[in-house]
C-alpha positions in Angstrom: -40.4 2.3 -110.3 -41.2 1.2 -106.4 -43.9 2.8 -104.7 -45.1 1.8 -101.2 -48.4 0.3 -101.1 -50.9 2.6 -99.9 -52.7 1.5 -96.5 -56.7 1.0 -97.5 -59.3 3.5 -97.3 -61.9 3.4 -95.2 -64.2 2.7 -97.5 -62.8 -0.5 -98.5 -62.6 -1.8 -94.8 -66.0 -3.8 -94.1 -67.6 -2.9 -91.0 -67.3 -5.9 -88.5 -70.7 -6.3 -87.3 -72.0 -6.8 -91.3 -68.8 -9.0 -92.1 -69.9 -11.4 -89.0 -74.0 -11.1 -90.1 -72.9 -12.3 -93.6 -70.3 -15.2 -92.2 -73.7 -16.3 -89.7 -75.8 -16.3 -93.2 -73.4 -18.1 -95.1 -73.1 -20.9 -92.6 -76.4 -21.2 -91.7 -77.4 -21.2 -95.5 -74.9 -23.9 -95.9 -76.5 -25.9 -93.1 -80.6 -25.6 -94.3 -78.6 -26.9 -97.8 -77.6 -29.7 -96.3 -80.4 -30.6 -94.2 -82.9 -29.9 -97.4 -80.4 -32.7 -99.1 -81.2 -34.5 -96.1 -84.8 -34.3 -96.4 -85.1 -34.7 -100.1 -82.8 -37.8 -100.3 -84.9 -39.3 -96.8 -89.0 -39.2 -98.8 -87.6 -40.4 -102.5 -87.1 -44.2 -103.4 -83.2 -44.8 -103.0 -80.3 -46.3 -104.6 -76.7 -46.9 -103.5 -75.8 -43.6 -105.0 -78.8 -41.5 -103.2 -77.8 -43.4 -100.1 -74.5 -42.2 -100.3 -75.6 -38.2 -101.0 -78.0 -38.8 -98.0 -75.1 -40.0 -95.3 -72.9 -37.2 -96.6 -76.1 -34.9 -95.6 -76.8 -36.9 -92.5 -73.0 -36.0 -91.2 -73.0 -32.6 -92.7 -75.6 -31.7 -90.4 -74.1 -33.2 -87.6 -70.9 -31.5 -88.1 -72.4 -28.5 -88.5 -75.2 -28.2 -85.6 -72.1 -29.7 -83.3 -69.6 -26.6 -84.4 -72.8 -24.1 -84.2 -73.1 -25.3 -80.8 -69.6 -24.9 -79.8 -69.2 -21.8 -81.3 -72.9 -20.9 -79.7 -71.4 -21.9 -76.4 -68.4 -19.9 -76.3 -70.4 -16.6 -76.4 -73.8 -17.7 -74.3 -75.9 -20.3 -73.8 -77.8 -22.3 -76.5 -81.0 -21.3 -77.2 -81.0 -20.1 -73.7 -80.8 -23.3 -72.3 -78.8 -23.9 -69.0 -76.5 -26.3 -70.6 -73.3 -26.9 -68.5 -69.6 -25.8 -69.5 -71.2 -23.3 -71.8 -71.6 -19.2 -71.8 -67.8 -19.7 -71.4 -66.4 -16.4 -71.8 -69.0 -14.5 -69.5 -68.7 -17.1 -66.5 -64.7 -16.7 -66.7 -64.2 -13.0 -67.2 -62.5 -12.4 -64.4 -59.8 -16.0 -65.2 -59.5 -14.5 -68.8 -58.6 -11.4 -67.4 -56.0 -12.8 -64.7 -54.3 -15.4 -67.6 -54.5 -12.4 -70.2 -52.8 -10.1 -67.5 -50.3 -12.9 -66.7 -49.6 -13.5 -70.0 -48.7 -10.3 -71.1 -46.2 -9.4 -67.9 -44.1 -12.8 -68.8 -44.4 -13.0 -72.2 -44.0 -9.5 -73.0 -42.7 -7.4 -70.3 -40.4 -9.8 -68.8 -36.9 -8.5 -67.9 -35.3 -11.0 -70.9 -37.9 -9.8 -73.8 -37.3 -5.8 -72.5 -33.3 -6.3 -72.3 -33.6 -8.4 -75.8 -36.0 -5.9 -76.9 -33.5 -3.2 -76.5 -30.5 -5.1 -78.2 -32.1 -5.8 -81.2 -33.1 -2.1 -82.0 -30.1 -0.1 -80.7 -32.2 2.4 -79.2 -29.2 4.7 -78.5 -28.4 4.1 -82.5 -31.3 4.9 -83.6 -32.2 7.9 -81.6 -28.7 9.8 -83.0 -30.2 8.8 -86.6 -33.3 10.2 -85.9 -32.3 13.4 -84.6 -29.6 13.8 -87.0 -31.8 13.2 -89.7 -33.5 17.1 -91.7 -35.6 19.2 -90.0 -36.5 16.2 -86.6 -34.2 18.4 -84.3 -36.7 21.7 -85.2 -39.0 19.2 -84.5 -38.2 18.4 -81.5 -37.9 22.2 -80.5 -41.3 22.7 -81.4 -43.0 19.9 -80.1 -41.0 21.3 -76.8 -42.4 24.6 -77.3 -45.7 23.5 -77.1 -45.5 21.3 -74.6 -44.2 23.9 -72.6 -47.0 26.6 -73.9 -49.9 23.9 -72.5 -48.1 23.3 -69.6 -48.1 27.1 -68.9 -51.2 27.9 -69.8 -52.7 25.0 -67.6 -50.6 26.6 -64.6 -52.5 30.1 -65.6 -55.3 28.9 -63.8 -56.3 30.2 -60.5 -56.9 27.7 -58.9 -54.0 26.1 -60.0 -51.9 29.0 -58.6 -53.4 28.7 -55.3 -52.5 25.3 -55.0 -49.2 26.2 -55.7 -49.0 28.4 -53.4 -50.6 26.0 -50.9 -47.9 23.5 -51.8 -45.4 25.9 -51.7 -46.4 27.1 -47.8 -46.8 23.3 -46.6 -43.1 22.6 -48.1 -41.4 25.0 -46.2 -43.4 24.5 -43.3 -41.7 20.9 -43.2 -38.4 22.3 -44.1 -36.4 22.5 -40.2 -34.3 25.5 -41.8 -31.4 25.5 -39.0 -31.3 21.8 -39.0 -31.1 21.6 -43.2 -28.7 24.7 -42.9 -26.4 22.4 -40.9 -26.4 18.9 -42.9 -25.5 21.5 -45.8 -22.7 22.9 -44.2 -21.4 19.3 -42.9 -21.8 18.0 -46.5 -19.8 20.8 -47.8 -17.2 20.5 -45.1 -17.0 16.3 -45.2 -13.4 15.4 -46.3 -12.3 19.3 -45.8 -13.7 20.5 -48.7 -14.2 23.2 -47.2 -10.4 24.0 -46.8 -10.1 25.1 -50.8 -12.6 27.4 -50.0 -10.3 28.7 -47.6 -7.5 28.5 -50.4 -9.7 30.6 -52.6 -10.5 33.1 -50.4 -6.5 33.2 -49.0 -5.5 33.5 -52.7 -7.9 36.3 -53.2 -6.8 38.5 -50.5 -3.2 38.2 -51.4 -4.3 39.5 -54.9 -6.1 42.8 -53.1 -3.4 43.4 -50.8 -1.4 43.4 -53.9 -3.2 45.9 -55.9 -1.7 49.5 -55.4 -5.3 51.1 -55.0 -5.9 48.8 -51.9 -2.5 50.1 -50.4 -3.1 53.6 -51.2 -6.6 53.7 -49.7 -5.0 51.2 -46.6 -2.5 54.3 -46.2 -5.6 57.2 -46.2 -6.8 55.0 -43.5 -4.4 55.2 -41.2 -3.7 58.8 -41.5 -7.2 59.5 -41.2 -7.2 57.6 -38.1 -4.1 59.5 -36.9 -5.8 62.7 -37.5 -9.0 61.8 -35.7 -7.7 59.9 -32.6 -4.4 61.9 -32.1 -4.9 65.0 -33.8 -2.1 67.1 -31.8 0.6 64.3 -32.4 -0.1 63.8 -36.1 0.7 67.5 -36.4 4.4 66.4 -35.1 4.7 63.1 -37.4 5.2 62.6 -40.8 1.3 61.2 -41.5 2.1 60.6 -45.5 5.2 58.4 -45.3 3.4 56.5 -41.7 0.9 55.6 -43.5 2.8 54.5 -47.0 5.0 52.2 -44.5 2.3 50.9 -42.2 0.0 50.0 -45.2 3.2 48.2 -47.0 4.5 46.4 -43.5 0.4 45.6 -43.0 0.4 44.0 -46.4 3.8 42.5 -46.7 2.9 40.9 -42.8 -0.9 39.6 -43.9 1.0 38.1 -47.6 3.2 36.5 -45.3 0.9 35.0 -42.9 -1.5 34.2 -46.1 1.5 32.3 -48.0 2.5 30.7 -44.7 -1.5 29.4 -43.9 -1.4 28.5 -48.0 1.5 26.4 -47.8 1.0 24.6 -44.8 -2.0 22.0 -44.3 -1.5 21.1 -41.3 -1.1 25.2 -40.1 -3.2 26.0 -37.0 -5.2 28.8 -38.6 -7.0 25.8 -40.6 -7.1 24.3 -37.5 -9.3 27.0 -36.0 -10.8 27.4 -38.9 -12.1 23.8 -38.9 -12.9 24.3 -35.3 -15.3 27.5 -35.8 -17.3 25.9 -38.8 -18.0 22.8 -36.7 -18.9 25.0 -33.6 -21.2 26.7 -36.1 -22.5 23.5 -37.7 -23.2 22.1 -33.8 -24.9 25.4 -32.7 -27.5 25.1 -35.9 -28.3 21.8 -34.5 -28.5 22.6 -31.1 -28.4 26.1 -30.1 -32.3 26.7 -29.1 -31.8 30.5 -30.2 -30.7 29.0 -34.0 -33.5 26.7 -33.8 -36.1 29.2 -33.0 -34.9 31.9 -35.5 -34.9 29.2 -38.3 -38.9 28.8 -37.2 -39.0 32.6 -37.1 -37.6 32.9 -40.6 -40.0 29.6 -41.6 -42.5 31.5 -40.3 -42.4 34.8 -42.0 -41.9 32.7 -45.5 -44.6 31.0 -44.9 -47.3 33.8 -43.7 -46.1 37.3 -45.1 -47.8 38.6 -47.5 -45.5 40.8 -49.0 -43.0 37.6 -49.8 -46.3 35.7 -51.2 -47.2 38.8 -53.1 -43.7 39.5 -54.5 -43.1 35.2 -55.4 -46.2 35.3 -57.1 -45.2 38.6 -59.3 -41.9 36.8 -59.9 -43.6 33.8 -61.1 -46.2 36.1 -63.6 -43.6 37.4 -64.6 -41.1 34.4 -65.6 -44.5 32.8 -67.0 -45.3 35.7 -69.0 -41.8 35.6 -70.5 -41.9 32.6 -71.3 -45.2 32.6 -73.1 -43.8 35.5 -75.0 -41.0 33.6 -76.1 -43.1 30.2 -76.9 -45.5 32.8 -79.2 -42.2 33.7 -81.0 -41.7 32.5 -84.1 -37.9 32.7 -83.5 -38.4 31.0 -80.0 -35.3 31.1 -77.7 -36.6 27.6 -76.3 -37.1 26.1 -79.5 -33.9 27.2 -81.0 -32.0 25.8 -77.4 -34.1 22.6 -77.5 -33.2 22.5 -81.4 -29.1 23.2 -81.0 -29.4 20.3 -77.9 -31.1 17.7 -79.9 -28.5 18.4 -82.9 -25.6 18.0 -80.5 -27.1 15.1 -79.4 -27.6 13.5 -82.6 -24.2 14.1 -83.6 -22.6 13.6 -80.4 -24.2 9.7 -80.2 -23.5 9.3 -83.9 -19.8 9.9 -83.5 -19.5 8.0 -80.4 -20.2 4.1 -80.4 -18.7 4.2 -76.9 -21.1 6.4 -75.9 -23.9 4.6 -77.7 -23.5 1.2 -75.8 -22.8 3.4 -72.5 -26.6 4.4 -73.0 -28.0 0.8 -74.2 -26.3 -0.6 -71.3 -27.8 2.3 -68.8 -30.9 1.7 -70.2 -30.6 -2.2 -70.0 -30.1 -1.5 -65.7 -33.1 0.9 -66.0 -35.1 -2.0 -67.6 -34.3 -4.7 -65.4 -35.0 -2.9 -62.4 -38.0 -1.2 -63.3 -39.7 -4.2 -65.2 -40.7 -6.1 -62.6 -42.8 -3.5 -60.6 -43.9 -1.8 -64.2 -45.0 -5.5 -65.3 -46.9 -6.3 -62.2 -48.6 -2.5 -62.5 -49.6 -3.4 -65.9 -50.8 -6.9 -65.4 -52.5 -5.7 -62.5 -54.3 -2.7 -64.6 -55.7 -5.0 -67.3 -56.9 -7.5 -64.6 -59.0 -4.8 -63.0 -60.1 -3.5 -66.4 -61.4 -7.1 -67.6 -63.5 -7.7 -64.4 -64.9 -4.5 -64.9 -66.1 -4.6 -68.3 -69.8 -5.1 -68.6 -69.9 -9.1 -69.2 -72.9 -9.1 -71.9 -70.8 -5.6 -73.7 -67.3 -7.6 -73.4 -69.1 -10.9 -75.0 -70.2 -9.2 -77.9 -67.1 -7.2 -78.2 -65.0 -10.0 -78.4 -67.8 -12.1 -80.8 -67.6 -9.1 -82.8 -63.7 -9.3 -83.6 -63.3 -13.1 -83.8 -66.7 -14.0 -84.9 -66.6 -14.4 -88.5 -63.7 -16.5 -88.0 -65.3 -18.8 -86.0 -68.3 -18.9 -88.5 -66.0 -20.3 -90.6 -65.4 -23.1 -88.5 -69.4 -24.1 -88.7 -68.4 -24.2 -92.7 -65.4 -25.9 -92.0 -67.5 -28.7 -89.9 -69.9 -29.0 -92.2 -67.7 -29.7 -95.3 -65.7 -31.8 -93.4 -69.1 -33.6 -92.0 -69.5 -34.4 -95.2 -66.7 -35.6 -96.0 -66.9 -38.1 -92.8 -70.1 -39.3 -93.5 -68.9 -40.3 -97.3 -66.1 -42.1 -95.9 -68.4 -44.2 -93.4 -70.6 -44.3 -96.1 -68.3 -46.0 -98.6 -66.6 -48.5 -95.8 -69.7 -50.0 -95.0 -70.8 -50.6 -98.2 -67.6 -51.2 -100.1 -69.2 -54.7 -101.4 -71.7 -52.8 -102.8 -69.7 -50.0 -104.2 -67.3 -52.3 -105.9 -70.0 -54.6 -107.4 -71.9 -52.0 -109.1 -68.6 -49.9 -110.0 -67.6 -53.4 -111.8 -71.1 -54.2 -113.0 -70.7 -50.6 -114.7 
């Protein structure tokens, strides 16, 4: 049976700072080795074969007090001495910094890695998987809910309201109310779009004009009027059937007019009409009396107490409601945010059209966001390198790669060594060969 391995315990991980002391030990016990070799082989009477252990030790030593002082140098100066090109990584913080910030903006948040970034994982694929997959939409709804809950309750704070509110008053007192009122109106008007309001509103009269409770009470009007304004005459007249026939001739007349303006595009009741919004969009732009009761009404919103005290009941309110809710183990928001992220799910799942729609959107997204992102980025871990403490950075950085480089000392004292037998055995391969044939 397959089982995933299990990621090590801490216990098991060695703590960096030992793990580099014992790498140190190991290379400096390596080098006293050789340098007691050395000494022993340099005060006893010598053969070819002692002469050959003591070059081995000779370049062993060499190799490895060269690699401790290039390893030595990389971090500070050896044994404190003002040796040049050494201490590298403290006198060229701030060039590691700028070459570690430049390499990461065009190596890894360039606009071709990003796009091939996003075309090798499907993001839009892998997102329907994910929230179509058991129980990640309900997720989803209660991550939501709590997000929402520590937004709220960050909001709950005094302060925070007040700021709000602050906000709130500088907004509209930036807001030219008869001005914004008329770039809304031209925006809803631009192309006549306002004419199908007119349609609607045409089409809804004709359907009240139509009902039989809107003729009946049209009729009681004009009698009523009769009776009030010509009380002696409607005595004479036949009120009842005057007003049946003037409300159906009024009706019939407006239907007509209405089907007749409906029909017609060009008829000169739109015409007006077009003429009386634009007089009304020109007045909120220039009509001093518009422009000073749009500061009037700015100018209430903004200072009234009664509006501040009744936005900031509404807003307790709504707040409280929705903490309520949040608390709820059946949430309304969670069960929304749930239902959404299933639809999602299934609705990207089903549809590889609109899959690639999304991978493409996001592909624009990325390539034009990542070049001001990148440069953010770069620019952020510049400033954090020159800012690090140089002595705390040094060691930091000692600390992670420091054992490997202790290895390297080994490395240059085995292959010291090594070196030293092969000089060794070049210049006295006469010697070598006789006594290996004498033996």
């Amino acid at each position: 049976m397959n089982s995933s391995p299990t990621p090590p315990s801490s216990d098991t991980i060695e703590d960096p700072a030992r793990a580099l002391r014992r790498a140190k030990r190991q290379a400096l016990g390596l080098l006293l080795l050789v340098t007691a070799v050395f000494v022993a082989t340099s005060v006893v009477e010598r053969g070819l074969w002692l002469s050959c252990v003591k070059a081995m030790a000779e370049a062993a030593m060499v190799g490895a007090l060269a690699d401790w002082f290039a390893v030595v140098a990389l971090f500070r100066r050896p044994l404190g001495l003002p040796i040049p090109h050494t201490a590298v990584i403290a006198r060229n913080q701030a060039r590691i910094g700028r070459n570690l910030a430049t390499f990461v903006r065009d190596k890894f948040l360039d606009v071709p890695s990003l796009v091939a970034l996003i075309r090798r994982h499907d993001p839009a694929e892998r997102l329907s998987q994910w929230l179509t997959a058991p129980g990640n939409a309900a997720l989803l709804g209660q991550q939501a809910t709590r997000l929402l809950s520590a937004a709220l309750d960050t909001v709950q704070d005094a302060q925070v309201e007040r700021f709000i509110q602050k906000a709130a008053r500088s907004l509209i007192g930036q807001i030219d109310l008869s001005g914004a009122l008329a770039t809304v109106l031209d925006t809803l008007t631009h192309n006549g779009r306002h004419q199908a309001l007119l349609d609607d509103v045409l089409g809804k009269l004709t359907e009240l004009l139509q009902n039989e409770q809107t003729r009946t009470w049209v009729a009681q009007t004009i009698v009523a009027w009769l009776k009030k304004e010509h009380p002696r005459t409607e005595k004479l007249l036949p009120s009842d059937w005057l007003g049946d026939k003037g409300s159906s001739l009024l009706a019939r007349a407006l239907e007509s007019l209405m089907a007749e303006v409906a029909a017609n595009p060009q008829h000169v009741l739109r015409a007006q009409f077009d003429a009386a919004v634009q007089r009304f969009i020109e007045r909120l732009r220039s009509d001093p009396d518009w422009v000073r009761k749009g500061e009037e009404i700015r100018t209430y919103l903004q200072t009234d107490a009664t509006v501040a005290g009744y936005v900031q009941t509404l807003w307790q309110d709504l707040r409280g409601a929705l903490q309520r809710d949040l608390a709820d183990a059946d949430s309304v928001v969670a069960r929304q945010v749930r239902n959404l992220g299933h639809w999602l799910g299934q609705s990207l799942a089903g549809d590889a059209a609109l899959r690639q729609s999304l991978n493409d959107r996001l592909e624009h997204w990325v390539q034009g966001l990542a070049p001001d992102v990148s440069q953010f980025v770069a620019q952020h871990i510049e400033d954090t390198v020159r800012r690090w403490d140089t002595e705390e950075m040094t060691q930091l950085i000692e600390l992670n790669i420091g054992k490997d480089l202790q290895y390297i000392r080994i490395n240059g004292t085995v292959v010291g060594g090594l070196i030293g037998l092969v000089l060794f055995a070049v210049s006295h391969v006469g010697e070598i060969w006789r006594a290996a044939v004498g033996g």
